[in-house]
PDB file of N, H, CA, C and O in Angstrom:
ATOM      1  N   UNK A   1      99.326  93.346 105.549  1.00  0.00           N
ATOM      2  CA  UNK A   1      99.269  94.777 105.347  1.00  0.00           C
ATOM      3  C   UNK A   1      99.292  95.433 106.730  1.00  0.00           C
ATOM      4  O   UNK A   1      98.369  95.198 107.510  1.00  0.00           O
ATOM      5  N   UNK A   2     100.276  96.224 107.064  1.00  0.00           N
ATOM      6  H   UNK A   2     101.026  96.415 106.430  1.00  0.00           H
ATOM      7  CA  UNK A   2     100.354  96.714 107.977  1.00  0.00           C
ATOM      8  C   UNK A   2      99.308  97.856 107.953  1.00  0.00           C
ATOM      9  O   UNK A   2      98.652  98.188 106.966  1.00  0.00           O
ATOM     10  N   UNK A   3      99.229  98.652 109.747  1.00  0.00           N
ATOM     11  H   UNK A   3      99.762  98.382 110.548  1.00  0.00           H
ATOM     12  CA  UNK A   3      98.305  99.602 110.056  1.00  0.00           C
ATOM     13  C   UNK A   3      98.851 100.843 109.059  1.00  0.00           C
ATOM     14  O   UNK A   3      98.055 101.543 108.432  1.00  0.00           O
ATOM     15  N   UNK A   4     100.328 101.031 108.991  1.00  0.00           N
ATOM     16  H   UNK A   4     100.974 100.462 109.500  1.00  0.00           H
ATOM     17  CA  UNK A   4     100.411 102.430 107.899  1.00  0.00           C
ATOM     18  C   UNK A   4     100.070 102.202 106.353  1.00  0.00           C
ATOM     19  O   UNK A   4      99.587 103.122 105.693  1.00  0.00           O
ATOM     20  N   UNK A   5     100.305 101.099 105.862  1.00  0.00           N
ATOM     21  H   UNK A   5     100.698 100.351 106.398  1.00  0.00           H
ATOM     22  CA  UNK A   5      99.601 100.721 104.604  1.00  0.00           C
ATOM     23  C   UNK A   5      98.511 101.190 104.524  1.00  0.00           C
ATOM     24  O   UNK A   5      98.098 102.124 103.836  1.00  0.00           O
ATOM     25  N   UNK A   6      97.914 100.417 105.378  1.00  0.00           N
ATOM     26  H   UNK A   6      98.249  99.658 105.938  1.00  0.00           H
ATOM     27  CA  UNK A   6      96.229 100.839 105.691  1.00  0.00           C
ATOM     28  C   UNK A   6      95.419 101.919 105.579  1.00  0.00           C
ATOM     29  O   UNK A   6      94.345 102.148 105.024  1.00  0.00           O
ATOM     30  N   UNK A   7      96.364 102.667 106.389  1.00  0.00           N
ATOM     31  H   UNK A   7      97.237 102.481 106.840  1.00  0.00           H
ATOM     32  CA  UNK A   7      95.635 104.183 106.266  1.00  0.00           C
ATOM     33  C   UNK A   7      96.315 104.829 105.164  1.00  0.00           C
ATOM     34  O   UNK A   7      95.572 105.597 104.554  1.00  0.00           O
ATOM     35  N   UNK A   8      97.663 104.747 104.658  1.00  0.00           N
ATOM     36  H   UNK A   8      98.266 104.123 105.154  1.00  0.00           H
ATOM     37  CA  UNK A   8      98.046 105.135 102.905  1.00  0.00           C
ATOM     38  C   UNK A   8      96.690 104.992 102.137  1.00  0.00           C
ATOM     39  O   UNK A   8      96.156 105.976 101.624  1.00  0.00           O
ATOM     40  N   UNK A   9      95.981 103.348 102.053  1.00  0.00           N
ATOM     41  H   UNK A   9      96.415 102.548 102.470  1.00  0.00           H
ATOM     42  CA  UNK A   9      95.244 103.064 101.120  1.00  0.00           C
ATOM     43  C   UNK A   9      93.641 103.752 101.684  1.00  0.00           C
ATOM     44  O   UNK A   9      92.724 103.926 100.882  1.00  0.00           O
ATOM     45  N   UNK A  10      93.575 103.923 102.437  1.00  0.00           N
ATOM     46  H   UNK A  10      94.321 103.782 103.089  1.00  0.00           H
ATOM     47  CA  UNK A  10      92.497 104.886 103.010  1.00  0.00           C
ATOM     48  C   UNK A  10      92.590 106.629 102.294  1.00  0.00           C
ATOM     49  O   UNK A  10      91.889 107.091 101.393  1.00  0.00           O
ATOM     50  N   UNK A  11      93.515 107.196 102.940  1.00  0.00           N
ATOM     51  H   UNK A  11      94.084 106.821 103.672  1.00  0.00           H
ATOM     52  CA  UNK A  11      94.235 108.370 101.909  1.00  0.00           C
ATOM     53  C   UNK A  11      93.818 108.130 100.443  1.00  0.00           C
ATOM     54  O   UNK A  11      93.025 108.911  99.918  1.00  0.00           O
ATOM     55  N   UNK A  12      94.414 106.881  99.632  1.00  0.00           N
ATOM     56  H   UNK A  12      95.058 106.246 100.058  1.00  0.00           H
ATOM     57  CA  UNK A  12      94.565 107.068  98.105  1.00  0.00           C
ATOM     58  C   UNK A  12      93.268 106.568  98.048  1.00  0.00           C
ATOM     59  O   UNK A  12      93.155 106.184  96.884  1.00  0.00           O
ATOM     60  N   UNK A  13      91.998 106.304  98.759  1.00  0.00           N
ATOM     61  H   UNK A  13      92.090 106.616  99.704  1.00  0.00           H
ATOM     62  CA  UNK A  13      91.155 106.225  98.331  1.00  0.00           C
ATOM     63  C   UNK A  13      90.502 108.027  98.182  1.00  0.00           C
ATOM     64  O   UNK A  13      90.356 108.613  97.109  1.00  0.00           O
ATOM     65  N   UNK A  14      90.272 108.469  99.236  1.00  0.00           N
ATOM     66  H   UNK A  14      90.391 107.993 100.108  1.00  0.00           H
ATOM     67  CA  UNK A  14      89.958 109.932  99.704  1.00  0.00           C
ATOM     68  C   UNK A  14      90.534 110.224  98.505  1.00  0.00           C
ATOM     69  O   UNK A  14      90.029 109.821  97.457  1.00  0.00           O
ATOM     70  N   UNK A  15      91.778 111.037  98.539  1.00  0.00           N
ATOM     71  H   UNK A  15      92.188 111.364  99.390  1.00  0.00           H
ATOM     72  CA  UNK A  15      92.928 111.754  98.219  1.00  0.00           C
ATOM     73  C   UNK A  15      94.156 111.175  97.559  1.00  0.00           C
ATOM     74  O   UNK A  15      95.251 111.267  98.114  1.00  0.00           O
ATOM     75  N   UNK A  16      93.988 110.515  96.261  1.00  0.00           N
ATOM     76  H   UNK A  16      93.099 110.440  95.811  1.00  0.00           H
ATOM     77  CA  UNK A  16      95.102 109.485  96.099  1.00  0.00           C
ATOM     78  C   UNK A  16      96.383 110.078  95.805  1.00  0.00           C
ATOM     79  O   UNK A  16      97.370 109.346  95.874  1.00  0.00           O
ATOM     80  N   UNK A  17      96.587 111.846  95.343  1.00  0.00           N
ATOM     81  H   UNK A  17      95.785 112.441  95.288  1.00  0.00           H
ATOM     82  CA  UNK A  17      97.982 112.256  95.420  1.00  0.00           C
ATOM     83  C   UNK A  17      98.456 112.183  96.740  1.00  0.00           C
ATOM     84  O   UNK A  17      99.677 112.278  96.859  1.00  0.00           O
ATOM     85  N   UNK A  18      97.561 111.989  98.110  1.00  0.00           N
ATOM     86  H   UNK A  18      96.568 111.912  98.013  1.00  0.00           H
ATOM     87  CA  UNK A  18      98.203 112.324  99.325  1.00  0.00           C
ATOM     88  C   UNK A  18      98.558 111.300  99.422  1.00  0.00           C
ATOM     89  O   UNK A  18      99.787 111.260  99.474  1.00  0.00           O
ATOM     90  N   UNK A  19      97.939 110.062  99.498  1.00  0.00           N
ATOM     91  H   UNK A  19      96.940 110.094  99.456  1.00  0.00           H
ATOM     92  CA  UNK A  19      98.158 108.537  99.752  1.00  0.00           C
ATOM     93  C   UNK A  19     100.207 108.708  99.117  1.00  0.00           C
ATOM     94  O   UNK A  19     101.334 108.636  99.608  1.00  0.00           O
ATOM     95  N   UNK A  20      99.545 108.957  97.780  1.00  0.00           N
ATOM     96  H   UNK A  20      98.630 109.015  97.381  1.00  0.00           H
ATOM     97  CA  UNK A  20     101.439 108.357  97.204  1.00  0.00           C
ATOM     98  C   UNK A  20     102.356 109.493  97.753  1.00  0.00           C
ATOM     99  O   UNK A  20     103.549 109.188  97.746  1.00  0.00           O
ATOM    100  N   UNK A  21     102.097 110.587  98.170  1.00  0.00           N
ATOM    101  H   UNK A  21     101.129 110.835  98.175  1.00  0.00           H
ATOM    102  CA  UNK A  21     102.974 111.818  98.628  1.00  0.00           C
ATOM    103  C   UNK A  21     103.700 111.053 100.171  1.00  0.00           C
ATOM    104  O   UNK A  21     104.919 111.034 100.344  1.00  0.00           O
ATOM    105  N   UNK A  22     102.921 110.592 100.964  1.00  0.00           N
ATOM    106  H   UNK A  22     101.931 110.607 100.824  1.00  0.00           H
ATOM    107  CA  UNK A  22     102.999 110.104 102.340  1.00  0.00           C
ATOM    108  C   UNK A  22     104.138 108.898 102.007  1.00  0.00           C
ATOM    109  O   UNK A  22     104.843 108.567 102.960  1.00  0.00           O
ATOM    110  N   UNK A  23     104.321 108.344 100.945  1.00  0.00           N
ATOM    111  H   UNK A  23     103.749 108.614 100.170  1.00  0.00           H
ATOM    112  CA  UNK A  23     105.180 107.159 100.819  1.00  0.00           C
ATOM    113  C   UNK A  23     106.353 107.496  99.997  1.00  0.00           C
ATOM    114  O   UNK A  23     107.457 107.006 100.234  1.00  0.00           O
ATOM    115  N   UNK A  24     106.102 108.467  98.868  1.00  0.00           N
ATOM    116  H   UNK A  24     105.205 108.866  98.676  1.00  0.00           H
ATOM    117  CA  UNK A  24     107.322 108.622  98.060  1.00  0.00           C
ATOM    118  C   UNK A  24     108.096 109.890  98.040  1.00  0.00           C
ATOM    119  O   UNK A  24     109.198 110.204  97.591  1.00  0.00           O
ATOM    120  N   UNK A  25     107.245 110.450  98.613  1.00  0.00           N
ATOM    121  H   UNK A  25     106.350 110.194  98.978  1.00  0.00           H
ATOM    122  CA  UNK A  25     107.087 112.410  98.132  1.00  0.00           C
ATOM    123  C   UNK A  25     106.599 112.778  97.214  1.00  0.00           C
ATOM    124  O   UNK A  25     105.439 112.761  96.804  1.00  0.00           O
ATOM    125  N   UNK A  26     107.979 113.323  96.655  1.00  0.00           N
ATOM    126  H   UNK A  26     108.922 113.337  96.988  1.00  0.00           H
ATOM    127  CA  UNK A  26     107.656 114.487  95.245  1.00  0.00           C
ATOM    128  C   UNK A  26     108.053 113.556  94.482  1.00  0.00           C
ATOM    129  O   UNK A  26     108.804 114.169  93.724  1.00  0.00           O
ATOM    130  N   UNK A  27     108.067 112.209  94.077  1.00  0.00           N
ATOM    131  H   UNK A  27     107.456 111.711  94.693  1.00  0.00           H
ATOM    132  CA  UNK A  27     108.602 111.529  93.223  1.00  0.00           C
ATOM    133  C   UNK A  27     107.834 111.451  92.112  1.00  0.00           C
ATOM    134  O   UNK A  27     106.810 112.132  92.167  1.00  0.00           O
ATOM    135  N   UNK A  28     108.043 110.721  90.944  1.00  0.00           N
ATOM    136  H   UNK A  28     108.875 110.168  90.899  1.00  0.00           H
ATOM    137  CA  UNK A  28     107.627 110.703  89.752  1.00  0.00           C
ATOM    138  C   UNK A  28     105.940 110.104  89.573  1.00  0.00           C
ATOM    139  O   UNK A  28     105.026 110.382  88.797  1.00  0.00           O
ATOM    140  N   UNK A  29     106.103 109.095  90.795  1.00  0.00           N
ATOM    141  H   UNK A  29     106.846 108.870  91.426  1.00  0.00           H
ATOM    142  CA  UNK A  29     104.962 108.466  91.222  1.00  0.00           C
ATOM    143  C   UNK A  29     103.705 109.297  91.510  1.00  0.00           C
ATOM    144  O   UNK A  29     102.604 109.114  90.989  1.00  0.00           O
ATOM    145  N   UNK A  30     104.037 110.277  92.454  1.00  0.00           N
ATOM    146  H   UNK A  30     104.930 110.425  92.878  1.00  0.00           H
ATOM    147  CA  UNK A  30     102.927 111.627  92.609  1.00  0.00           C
ATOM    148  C   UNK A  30     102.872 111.918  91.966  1.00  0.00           C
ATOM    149  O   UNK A  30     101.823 112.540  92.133  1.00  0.00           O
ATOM    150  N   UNK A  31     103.401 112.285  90.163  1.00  0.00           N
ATOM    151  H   UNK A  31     104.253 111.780  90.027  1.00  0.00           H
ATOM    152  CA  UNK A  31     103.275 113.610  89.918  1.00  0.00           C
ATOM    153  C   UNK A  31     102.585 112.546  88.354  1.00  0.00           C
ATOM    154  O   UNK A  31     101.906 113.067  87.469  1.00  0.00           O
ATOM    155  N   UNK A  32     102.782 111.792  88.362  1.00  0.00           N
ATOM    156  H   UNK A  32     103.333 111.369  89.081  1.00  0.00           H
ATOM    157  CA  UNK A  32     101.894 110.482  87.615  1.00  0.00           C
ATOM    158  C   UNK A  32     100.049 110.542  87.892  1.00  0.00           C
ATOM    159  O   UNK A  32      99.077 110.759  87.168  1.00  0.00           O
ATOM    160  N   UNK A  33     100.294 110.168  89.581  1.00  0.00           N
ATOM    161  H   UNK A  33     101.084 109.992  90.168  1.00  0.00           H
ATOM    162  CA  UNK A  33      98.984 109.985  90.331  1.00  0.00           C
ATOM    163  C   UNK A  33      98.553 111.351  89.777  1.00  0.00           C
ATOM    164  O   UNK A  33      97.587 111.242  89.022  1.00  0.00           O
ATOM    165  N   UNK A  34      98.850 112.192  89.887  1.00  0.00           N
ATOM    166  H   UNK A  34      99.635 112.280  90.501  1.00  0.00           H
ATOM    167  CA  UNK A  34      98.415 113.966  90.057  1.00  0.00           C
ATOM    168  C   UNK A  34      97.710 113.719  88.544  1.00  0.00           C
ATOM    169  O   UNK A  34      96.519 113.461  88.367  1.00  0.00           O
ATOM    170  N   UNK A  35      98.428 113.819  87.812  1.00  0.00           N
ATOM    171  H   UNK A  35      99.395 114.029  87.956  1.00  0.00           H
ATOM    172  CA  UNK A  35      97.738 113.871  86.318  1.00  0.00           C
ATOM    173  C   UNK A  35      96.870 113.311  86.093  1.00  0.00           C
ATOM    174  O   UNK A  35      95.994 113.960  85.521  1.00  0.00           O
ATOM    175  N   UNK A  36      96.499 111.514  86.441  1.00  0.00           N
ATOM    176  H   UNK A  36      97.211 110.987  86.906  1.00  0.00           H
ATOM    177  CA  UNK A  36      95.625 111.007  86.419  1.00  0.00           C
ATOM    178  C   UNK A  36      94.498 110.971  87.389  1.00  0.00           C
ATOM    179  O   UNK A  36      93.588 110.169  87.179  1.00  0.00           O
ATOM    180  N   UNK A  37      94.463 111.655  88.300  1.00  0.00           N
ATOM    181  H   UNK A  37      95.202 112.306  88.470  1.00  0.00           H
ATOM    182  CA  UNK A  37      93.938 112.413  89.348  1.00  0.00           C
ATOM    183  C   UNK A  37      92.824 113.372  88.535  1.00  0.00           C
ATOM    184  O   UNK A  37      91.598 113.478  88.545  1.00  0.00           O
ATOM    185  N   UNK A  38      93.882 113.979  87.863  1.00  0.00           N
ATOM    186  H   UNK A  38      94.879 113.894  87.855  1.00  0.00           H
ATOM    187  CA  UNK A  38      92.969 115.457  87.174  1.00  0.00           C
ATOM    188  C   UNK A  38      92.314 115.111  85.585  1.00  0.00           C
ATOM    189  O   UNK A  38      91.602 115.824  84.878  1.00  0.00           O
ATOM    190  N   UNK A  39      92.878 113.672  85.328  1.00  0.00           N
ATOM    191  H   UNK A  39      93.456 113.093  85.902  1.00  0.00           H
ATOM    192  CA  UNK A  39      92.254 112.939  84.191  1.00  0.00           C
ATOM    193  C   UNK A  39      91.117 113.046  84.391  1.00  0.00           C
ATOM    194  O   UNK A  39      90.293 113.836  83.931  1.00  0.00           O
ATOM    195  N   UNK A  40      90.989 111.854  85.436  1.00  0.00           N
ATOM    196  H   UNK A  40      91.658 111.212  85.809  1.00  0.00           H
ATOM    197  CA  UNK A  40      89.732 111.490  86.078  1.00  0.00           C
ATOM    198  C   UNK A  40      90.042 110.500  87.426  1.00  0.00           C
ATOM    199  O   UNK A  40      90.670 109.445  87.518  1.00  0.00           O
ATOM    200  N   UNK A  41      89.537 111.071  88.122  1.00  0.00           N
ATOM    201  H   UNK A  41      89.027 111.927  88.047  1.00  0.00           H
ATOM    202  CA  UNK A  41      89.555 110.433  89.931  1.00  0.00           C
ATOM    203  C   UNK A  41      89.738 109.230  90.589  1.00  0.00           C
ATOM    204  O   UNK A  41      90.169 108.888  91.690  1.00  0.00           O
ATOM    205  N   UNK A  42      88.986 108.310  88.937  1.00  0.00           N
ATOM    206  H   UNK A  42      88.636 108.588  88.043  1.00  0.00           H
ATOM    207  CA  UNK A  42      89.392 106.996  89.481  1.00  0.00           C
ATOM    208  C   UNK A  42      90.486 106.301  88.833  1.00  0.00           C
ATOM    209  O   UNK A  42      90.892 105.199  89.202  1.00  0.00           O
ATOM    210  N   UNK A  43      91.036 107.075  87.695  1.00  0.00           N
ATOM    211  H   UNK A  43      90.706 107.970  87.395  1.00  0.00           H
ATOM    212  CA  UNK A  43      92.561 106.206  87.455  1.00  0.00           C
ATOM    213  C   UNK A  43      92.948 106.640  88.070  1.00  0.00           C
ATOM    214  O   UNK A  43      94.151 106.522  87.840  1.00  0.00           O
ATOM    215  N   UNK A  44      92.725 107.566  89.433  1.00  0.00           N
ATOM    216  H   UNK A  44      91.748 107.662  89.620  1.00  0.00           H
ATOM    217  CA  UNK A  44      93.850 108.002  89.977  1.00  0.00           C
ATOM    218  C   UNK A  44      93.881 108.032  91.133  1.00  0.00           C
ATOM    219  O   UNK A  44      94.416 108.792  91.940  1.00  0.00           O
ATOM    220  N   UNK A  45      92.863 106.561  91.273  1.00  0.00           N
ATOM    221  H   UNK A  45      92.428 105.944  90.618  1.00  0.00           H
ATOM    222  CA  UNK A  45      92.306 105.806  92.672  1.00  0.00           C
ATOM    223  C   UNK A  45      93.118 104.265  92.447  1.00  0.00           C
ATOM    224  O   UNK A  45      93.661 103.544  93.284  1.00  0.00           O
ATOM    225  N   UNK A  46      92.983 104.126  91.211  1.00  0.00           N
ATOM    226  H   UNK A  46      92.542 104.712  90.532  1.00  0.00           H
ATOM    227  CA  UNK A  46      93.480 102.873  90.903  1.00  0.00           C
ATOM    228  C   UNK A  46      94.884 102.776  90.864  1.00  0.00           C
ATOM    229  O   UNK A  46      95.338 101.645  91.040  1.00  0.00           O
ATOM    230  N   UNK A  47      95.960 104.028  90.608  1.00  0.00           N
ATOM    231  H   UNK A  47      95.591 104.946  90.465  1.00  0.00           H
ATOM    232  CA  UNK A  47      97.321 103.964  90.354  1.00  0.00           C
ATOM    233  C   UNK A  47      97.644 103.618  91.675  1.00  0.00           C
ATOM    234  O   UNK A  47      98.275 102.616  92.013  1.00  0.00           O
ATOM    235  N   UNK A  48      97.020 104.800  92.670  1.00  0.00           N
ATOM    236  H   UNK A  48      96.507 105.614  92.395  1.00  0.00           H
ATOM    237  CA  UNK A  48      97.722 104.988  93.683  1.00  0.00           C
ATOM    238  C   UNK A  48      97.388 103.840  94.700  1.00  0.00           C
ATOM    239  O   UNK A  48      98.116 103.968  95.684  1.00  0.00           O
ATOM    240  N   UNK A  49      96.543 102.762  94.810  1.00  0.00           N
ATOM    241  H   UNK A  49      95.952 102.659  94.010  1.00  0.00           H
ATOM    242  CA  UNK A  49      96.432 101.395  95.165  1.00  0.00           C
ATOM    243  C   UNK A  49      97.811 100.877  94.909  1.00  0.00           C
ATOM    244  O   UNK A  49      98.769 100.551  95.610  1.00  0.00           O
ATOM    245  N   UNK A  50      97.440 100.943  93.172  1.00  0.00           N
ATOM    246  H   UNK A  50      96.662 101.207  92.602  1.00  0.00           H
ATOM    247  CA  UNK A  50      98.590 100.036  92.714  1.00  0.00           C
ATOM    248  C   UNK A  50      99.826 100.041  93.625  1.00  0.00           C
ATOM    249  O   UNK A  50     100.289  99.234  94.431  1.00  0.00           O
ATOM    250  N   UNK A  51     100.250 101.492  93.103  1.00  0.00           N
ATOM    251  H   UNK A  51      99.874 102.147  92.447  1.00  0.00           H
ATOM    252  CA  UNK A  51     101.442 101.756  94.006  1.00  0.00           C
ATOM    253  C   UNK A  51     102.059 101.941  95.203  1.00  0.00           C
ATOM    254  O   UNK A  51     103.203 102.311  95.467  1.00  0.00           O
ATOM    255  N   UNK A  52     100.916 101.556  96.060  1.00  0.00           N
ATOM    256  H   UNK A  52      99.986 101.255  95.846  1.00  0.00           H
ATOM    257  CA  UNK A  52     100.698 101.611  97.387  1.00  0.00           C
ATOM    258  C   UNK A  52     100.825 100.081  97.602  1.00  0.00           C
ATOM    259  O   UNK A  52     101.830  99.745  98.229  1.00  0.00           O
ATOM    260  N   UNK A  53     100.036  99.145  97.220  1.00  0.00           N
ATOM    261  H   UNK A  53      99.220  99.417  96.711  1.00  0.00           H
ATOM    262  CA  UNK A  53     100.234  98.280  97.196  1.00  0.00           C
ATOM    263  C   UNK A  53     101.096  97.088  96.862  1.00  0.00           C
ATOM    264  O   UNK A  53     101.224  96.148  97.647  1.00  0.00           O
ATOM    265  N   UNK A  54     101.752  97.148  95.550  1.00  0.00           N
ATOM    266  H   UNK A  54     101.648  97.912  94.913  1.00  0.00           H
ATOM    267  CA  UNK A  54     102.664  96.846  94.905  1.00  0.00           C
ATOM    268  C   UNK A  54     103.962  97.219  95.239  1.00  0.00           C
ATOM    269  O   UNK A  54     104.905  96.877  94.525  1.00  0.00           O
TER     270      UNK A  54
END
């Protein structure tokens, strides 16, 4: 895992729409994270891992 990974997954911990914004943009992926974000905070801690990671 590189140092920009790193701090992505730092971000999507904080802030997980910023984490996936910093890697994809405005893609479908943010706007996924966003919803489950406003679900509740931690599916939307867990997506944006995922997708950060994965």
């Amino acid at each position: 895992m590189g140092s920009e990974t790193f701090l992505e997954v730092i971000l999507a911990i904080l802030l997980p729409p910023v984490g996936v914004f910093l890697r994809y943009g405005c893609g479908v992926e943010l706007w996924i994270d966003l919803v489950l974000t406003i679900l509740g905070y931690i599916p939307g801690i867990i997506y944006a891992i995922y997708v950060l990671i994965g």
